[in-house]
Backbone as a chain_set.jsonl record, in Angstrom:
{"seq": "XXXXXXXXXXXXXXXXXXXXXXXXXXXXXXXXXXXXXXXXXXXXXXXXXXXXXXXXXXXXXXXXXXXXXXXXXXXXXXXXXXXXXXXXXX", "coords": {"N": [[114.772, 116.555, 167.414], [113.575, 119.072, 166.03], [115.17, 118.456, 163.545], [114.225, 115.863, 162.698], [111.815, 116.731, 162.465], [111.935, 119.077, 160.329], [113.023, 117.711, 157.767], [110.907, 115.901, 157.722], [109.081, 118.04, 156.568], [110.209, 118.733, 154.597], [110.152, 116.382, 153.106], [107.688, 116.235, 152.409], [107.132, 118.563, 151.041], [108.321, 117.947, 148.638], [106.946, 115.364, 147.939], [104.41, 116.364, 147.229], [105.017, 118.302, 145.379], [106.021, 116.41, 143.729], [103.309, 114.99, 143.112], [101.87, 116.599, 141.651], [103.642, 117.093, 139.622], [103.229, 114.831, 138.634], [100.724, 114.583, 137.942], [100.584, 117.093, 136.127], [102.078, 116.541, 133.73], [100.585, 114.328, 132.725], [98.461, 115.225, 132.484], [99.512, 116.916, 130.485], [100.017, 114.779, 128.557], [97.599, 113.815, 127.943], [96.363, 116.014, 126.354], [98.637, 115.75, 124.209], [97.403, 113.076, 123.27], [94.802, 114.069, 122.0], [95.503, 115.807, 120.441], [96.83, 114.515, 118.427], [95.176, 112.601, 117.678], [92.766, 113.974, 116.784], [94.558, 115.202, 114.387], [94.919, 112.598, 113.237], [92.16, 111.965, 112.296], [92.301, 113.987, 110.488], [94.113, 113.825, 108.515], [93.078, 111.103, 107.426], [90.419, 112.024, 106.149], [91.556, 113.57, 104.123], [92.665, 111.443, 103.232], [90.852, 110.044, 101.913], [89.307, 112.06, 100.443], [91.427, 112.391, 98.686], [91.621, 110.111, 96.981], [89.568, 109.558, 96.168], [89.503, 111.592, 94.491], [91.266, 110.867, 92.76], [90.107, 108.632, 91.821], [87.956, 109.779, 90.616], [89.305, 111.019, 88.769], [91.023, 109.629, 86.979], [88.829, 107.931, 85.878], [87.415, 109.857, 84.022], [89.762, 110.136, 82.412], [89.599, 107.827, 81.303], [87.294, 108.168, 79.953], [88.01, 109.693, 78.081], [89.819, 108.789, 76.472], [88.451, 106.616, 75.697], [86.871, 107.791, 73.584], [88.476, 109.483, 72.146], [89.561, 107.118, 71.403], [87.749, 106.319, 69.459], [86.698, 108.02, 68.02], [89.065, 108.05, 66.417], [88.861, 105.475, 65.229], [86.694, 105.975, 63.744], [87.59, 107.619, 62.026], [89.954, 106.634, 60.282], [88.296, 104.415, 59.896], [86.69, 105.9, 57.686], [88.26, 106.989, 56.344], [89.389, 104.686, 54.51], [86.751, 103.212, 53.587], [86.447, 105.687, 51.744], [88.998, 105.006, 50.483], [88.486, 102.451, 49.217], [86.426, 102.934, 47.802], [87.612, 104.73, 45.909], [89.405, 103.032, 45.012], [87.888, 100.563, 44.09], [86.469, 101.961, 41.552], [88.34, 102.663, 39.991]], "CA": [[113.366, 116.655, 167.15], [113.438, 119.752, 164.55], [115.832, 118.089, 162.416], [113.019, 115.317, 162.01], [110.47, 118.37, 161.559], [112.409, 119.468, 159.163], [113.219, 116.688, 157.146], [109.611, 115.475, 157.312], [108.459, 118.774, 155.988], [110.972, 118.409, 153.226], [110.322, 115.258, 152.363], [106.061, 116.426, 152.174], [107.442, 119.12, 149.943], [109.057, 117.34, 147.377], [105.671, 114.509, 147.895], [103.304, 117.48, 146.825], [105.549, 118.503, 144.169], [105.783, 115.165, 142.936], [102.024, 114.398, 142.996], [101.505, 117.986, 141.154], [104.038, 117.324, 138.25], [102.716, 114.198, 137.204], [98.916, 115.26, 137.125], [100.313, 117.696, 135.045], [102.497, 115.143, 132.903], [99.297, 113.264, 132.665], [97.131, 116.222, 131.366], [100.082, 117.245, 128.886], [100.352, 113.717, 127.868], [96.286, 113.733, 127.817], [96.23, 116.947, 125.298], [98.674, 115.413, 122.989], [96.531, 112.317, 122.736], [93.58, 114.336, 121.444], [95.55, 116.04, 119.18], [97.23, 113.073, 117.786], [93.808, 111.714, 117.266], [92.368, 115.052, 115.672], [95.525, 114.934, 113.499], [94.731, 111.526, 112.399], [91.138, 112.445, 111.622], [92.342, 114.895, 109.032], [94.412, 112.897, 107.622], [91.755, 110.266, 107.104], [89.558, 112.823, 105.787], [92.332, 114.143, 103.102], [93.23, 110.404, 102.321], [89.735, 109.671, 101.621], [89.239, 113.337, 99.409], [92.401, 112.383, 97.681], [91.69, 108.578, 97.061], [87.834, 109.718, 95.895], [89.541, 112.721, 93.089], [92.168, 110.194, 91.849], [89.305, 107.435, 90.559], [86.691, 110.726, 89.399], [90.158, 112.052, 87.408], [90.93, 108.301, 86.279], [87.476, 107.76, 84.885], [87.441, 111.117, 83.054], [90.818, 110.073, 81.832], [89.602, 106.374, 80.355], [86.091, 108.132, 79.057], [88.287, 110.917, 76.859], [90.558, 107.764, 75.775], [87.417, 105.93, 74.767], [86.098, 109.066, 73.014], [89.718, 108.954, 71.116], [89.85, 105.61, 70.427], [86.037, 106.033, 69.002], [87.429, 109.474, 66.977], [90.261, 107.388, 65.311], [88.585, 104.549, 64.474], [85.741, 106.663, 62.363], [88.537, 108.623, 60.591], [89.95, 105.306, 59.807], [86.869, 103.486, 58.88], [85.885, 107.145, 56.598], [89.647, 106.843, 54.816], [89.107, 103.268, 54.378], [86.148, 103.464, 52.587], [86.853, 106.013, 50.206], [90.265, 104.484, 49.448], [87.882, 101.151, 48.405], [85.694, 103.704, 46.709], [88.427, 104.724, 44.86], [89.985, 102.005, 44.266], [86.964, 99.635, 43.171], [86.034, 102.544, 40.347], [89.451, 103.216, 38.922]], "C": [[113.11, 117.664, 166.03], [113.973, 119.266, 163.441], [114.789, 117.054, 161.824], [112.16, 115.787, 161.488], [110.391, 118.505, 160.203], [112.487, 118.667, 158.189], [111.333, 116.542, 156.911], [109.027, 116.718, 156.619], [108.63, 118.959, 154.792], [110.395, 117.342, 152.062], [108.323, 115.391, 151.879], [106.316, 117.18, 150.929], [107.548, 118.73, 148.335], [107.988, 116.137, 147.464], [104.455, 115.667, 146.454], [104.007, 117.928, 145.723], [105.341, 117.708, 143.525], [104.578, 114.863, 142.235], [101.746, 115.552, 141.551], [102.2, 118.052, 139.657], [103.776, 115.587, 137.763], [101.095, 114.464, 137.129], [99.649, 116.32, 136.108], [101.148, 117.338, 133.844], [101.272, 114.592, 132.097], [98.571, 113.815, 131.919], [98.136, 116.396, 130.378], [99.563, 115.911, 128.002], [98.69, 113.468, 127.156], [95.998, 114.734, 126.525], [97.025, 116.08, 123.869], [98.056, 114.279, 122.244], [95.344, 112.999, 121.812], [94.208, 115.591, 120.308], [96.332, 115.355, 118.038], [96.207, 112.857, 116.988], [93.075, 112.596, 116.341], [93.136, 115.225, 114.203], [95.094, 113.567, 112.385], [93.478, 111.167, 111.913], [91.555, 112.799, 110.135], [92.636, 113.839, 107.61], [93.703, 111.502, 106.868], [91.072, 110.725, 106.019], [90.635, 113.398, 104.201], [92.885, 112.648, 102.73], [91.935, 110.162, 101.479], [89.017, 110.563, 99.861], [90.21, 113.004, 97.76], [92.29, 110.957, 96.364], [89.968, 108.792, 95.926], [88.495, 111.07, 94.451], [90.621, 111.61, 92.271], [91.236, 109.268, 91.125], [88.477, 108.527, 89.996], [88.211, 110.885, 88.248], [90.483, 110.865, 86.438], [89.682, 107.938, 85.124], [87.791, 108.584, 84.002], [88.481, 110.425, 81.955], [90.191, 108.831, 80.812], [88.352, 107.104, 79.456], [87.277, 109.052, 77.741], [88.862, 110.11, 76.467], [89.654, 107.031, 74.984], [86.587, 106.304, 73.544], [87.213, 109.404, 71.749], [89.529, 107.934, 70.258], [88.478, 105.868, 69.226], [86.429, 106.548, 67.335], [88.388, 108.791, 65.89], [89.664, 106.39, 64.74], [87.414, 104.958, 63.406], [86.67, 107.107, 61.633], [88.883, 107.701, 59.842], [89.055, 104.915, 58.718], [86.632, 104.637, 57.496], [87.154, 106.795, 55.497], [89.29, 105.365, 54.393], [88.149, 103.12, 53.354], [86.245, 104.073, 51.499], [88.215, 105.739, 49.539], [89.55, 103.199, 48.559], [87.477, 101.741, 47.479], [86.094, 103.716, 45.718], [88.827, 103.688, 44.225], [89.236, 100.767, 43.305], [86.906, 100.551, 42.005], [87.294, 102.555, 39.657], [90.386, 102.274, 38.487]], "O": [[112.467, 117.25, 165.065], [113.445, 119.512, 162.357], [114.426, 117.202, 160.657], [111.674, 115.539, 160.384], [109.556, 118.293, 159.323], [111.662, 119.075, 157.372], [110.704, 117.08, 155.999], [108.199, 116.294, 155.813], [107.778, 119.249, 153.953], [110.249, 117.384, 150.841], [107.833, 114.608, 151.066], [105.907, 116.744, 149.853], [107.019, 119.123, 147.295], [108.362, 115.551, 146.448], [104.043, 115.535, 145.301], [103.215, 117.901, 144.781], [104.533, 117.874, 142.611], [104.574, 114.535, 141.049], [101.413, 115.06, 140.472], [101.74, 118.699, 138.716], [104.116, 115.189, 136.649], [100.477, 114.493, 136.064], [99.062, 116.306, 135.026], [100.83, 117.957, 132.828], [101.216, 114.518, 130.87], [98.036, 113.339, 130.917], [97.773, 116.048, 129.254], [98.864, 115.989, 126.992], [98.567, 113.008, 126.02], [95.36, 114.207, 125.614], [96.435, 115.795, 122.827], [98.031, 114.235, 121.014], [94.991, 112.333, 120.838], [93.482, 116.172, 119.501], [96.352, 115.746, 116.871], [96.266, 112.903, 115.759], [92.74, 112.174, 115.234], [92.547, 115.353, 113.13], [94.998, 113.576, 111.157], [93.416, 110.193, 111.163], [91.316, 112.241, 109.064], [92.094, 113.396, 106.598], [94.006, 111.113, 105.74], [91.023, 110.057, 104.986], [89.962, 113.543, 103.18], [93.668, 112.679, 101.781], [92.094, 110.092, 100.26], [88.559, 110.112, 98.81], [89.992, 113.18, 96.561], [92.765, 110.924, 95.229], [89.582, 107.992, 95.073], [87.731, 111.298, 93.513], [90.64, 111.689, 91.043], [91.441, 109.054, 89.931], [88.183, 108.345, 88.815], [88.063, 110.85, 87.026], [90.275, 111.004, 85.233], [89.728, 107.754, 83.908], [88.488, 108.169, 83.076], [88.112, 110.191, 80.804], [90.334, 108.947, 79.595], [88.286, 106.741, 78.281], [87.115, 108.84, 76.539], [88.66, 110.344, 75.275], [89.881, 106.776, 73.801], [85.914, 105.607, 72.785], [86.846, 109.556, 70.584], [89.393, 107.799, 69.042], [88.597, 105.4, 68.094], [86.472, 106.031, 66.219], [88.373, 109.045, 64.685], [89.907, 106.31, 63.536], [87.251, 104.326, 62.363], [86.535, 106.958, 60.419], [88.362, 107.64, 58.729], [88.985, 104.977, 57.491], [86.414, 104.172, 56.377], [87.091, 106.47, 54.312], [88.502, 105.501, 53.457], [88.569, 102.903, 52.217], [86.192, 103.516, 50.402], [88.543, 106.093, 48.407], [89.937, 102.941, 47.42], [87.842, 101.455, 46.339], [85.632, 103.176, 44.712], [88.633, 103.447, 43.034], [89.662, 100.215, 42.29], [87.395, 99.93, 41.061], [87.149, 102.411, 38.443], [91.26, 102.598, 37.683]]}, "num_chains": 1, "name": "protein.A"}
């Protein structure tokens, strides 16, 4: 009759343990979900930042190319002319 006692008290033991380490399994596993998810916020948030300065720096980049191209083709056109200049008078 104690040896059943016993045993059954054992076997409650190691129940109540049991129950006790997965609730707290459950909550770990519960924390790293929400910082998973906070994590993958950011990252969102810094793809978005990154994704939004690469087309402003792009633009910039094609207007100062267009602003070039513009620049060369007056110098051009200016030599151009006075080489005709020249060249019709002389």
């Amino acid at each position: 009759m104690e040896t059943i006692a016993f045993v059954q008290g054992m076997l409650s033991v190691i129940g109540v343990l049991m129950v006790g380490g997965m609730v707290w399994a459950i909550k770990q596993i519960n924390d790293l979900k929400e910082s998973t998810q906070i994590i993958y916020q950011q990252l969102d948030n810094i793809h978005a930042e990154f994704t939004l300065r690469v087309d402003k720096e792009t633009e910039e980049l094609h207007r100062a190319l267009e602003r070039l191209e513009s620049d060369i083709n007056s110098e051009l056109d200016s030599r151009f002319d006075k080489f005709t200049t020249k060249w019709m008078k002389g």
